[in-house]
C-alpha positions in Angstrom: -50.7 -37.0 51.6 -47.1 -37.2 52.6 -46.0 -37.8 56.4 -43.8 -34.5 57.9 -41.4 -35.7 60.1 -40.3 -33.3 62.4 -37.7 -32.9 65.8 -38.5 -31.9 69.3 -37.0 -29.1 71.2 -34.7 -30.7 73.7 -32.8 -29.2 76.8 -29.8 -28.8 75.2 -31.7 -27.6 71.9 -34.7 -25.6 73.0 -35.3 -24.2 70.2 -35.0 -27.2 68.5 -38.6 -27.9 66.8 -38.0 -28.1 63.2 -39.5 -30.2 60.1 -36.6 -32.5 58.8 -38.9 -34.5 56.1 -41.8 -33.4 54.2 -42.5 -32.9 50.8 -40.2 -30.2 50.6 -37.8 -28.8 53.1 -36.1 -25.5 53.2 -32.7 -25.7 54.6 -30.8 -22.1 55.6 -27.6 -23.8 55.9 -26.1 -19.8 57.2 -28.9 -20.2 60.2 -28.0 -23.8 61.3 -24.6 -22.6 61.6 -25.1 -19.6 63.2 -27.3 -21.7 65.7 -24.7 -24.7 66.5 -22.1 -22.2 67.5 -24.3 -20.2 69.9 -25.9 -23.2 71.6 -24.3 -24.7 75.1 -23.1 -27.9 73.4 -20.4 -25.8 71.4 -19.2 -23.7 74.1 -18.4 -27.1 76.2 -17.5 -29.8 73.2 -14.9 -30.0 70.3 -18.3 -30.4 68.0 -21.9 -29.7 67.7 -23.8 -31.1 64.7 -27.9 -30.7 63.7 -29.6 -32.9 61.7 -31.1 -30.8 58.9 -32.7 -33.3 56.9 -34.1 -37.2 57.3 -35.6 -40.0 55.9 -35.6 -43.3 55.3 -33.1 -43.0 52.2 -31.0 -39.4 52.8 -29.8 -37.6 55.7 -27.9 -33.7 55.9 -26.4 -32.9 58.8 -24.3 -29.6 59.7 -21.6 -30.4 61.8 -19.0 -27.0 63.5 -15.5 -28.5 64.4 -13.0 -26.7 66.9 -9.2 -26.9 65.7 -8.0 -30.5 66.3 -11.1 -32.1 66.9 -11.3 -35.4 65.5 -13.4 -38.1 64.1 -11.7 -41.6 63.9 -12.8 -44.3 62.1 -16.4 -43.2 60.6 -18.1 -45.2 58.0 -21.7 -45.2 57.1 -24.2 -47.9 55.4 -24.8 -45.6 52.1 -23.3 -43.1 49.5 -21.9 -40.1 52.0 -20.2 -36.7 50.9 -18.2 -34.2 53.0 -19.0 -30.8 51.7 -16.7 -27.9 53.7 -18.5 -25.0 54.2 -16.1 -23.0 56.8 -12.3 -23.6 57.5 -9.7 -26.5 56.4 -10.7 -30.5 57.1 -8.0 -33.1 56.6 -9.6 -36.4 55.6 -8.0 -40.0 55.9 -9.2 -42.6 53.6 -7.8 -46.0 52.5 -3.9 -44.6 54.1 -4.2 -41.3 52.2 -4.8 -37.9 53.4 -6.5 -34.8 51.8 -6.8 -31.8 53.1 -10.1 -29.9 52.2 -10.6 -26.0 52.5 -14.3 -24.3 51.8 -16.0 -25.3 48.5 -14.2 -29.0 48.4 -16.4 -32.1 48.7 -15.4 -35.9 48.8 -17.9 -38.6 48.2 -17.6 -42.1 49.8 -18.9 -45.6 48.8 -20.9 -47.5 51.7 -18.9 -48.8 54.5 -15.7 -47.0 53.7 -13.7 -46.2 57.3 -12.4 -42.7 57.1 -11.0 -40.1 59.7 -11.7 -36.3 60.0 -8.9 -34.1 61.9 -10.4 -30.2 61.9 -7.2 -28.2 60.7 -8.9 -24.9 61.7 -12.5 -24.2 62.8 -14.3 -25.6 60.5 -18.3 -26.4 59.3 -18.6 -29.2 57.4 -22.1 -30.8 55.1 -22.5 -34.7 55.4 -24.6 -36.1 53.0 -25.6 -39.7 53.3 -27.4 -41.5 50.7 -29.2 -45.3 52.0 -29.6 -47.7 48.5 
């Protein structure tokens, strides 16, 4: 039998007990989002992301970004794609930009810096995949 992973309800998430590896696990992307922009951490940050999914070789999290906030510098130890679900993302990458609007994706090779400016409010998908 398969082990099921699963988060605890925290103060800032108290609602927050959910499975994020198991055999199978049902992800209502609509729901997440919904959730991240009525919990406290949205009304007081420029973000608020949820793990959806872990293990030891993939990871999903939802991320909601105000206009203009910003993620400098990010790179990750696998495979990772940026899937925009809600508003405009402009993405930096090796001294070019792209700007991404809803349905757009961008996949990176391990270890490549890049930089996320939110051009509106936007949701975004991040996708890593560990070799």
């Amino acid at each position: 039998m398969e082990d099921i992973k699963s988060n605890q309800a925290t103060e800032n998430r108290p609602e927050g007990d959910r499975i994020i590896d198991a055999p199978y696990v049902f992800i209502d992307t609509q729901n997440f989002i919904d959730q991240l922009k009525h919990e406290r951490s949205w009304e007081k940050n420029d973000r608020n992301g949820i793990t959806v999914f872990k293990s030891e070789k993939l990871a999903i999290v939802i991320t909601a970004l105000r206009t203009n906030a910003f993620v400098q510098d990010y790179s990750v130890n696998g495979f990772l794609t940026i899937q925009v679900l809600e508003g405009q993302v402009d993405v930096k990458a090796n001294d070019k930009n792209l700007s991404l609007t809803v349905g757009q994706s961008i996949v990176f090779h391990p270890h490549l810096s890049h930089s996320i400016l939110a051009i509106s409010d936007a949701v975004i998908m991040q996708t890593t995949v560990h070799q």
